[in-house]
C-alpha positions in Angstrom: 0.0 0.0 0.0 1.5 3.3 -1.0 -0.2 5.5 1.8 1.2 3.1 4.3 4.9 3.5 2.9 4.8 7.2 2.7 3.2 7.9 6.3 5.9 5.4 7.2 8.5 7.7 5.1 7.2 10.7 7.4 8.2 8.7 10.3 11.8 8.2 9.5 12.9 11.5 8.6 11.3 12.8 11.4 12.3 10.3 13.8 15.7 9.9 12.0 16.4 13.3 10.1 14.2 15.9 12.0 13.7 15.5 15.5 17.9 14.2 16.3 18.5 18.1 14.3 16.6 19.9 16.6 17.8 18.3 19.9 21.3 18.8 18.7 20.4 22.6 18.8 18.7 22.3 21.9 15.6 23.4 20.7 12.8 24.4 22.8 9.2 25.6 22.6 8.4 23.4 19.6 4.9 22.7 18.6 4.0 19.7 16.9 0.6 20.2 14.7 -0.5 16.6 13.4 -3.4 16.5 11.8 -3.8 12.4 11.7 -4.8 10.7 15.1 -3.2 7.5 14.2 0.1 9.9 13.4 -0.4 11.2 16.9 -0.6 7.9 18.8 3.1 6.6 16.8 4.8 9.9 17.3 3.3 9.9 21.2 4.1 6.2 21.8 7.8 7.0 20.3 8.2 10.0 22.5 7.8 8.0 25.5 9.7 4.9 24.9 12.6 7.0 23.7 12.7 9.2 26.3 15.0 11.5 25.4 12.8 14.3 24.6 11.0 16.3 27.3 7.6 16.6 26.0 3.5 17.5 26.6 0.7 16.6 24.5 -2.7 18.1 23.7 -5.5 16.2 21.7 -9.0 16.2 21.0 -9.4 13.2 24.4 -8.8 16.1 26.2 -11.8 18.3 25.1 -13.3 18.2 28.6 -10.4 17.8 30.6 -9.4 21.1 31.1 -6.9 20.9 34.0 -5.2 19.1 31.8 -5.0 20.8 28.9 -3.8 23.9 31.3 -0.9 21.9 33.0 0.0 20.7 29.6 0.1 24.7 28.2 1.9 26.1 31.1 4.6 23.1 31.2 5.3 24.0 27.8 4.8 27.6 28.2 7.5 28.1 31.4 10.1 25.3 28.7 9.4 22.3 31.5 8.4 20.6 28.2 10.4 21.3 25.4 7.9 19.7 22.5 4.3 20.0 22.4 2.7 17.5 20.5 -0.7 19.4 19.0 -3.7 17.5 17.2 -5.5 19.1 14.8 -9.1 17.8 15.7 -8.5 19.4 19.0 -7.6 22.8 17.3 -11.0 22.7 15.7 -13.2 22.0 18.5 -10.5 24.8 21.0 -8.8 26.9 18.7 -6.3 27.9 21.9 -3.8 30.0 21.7 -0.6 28.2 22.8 1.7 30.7 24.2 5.0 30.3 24.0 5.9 28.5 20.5 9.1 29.4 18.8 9.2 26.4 16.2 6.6 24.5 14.3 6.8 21.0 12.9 3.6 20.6 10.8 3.8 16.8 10.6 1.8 17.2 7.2 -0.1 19.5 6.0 -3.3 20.7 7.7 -6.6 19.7 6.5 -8.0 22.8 7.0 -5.7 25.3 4.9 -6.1 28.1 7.2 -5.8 26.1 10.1 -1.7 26.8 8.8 -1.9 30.8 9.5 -3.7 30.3 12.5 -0.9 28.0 14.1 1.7 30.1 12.5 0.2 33.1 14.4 1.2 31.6 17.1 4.6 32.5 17.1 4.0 36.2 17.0 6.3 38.3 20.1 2.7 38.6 22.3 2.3 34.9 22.6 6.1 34.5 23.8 7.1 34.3 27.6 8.1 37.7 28.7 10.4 36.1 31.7 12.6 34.5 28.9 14.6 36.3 25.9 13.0 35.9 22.2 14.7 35.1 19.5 13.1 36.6 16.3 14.3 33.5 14.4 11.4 30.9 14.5 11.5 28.0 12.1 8.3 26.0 10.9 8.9 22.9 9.0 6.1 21.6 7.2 6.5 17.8 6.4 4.6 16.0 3.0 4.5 13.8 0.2 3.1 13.2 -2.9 -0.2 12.8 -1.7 -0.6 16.0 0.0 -0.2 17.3 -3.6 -4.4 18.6 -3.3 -3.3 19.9 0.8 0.0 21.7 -0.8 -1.8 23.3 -3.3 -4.8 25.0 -1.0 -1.9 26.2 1.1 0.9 28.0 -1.2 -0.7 28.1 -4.7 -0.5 25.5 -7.5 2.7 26.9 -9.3 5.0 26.6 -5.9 3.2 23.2 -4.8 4.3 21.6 -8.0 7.7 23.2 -8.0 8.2 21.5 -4.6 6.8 18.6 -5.3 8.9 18.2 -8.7 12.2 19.5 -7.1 13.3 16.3 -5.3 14.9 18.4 -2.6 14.3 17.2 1.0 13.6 20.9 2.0 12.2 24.3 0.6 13.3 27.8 2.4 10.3 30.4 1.9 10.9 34.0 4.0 7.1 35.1 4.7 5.4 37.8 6.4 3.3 35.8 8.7 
């Protein structure tokens, strides 16, 4: 099955490429938006048997458990919990506003195109924690294949979707104004 081999692709270079990159640096304050359930139980089940990674997690189980969902924000918020993994489904029903995100990994594209400016808005100066120094530089990685050709193209236009896509580079730099 082709889907199965490509989600499966996503893993590795996340789990092998991605993720080692970004504790190299250190990184904090990193929200991970994954729009799959079944994406968010692998990369949660491989957060906690690695356990290397200091991390909190948000998703849509949590609707109505709002203690929760606070300690969750604040242990991210304060860098207790360097990574924050971030379901989609629970960004419709909530649409929060997660203070204190630097970096974004979208895991793939959002279903929901303008579910991408939303998160991304999240890294504006207000949201940041005032008791810690910002760095302007945020990064937001946005992970796909070939199938999110139809997810690619509601997000940056046809003409730059099919220029990635046709590239075969393993990443694309785009300055934006967000």
């Amino acid at each position: 099955n082709p889907n199965v081999l490509e989600f499966d692709a996503t893993f590795n270079y996340f789990t092998k490429e991605l993720l080692p990159r970004l504790r190299k640096k250190n990184t904090s304050h990193v929200l991970i938006y994954i729009p799959d359930y079944c994406d968010y139980v692998r990369l949660n089940y491989y957060f906690h048997k690695d356990g290397g990674t200091s991390f909190a997690t948000i998703n849509e189980y949590m609707i109505d458990e709002n203690s929760k969902v606070a300690k969750a924000r604040s242990l991210f918020f304060d860098g207790k919990k360097k990574f924050l993994l971030y379901t989609e489904r629970f960004h419709f029903h909530r649409r929060y506003k997660i203070k204190g995100v630097r970096h974004i990994v979208f895991y793939s594209p959002p279903l929901y195109p303008h579910f991408f400016k939303e998160v991304c808005e999240l890294l504006s100066e207000e949201n940041q924690n005032r008791r810690e120094k910002f760095d302007s530089i945020s990064y937001i990685y946005l992970l796909y294949h070939l199938a999110d050709k139809g997810k690619l193209i509601d997000l940056i236009g046809t003409n730059k979707a099919l220029e990635m896509l046709k590239s075969g580079k393993n990443y694309h730099s785009y300055l934006t104004g967000i």
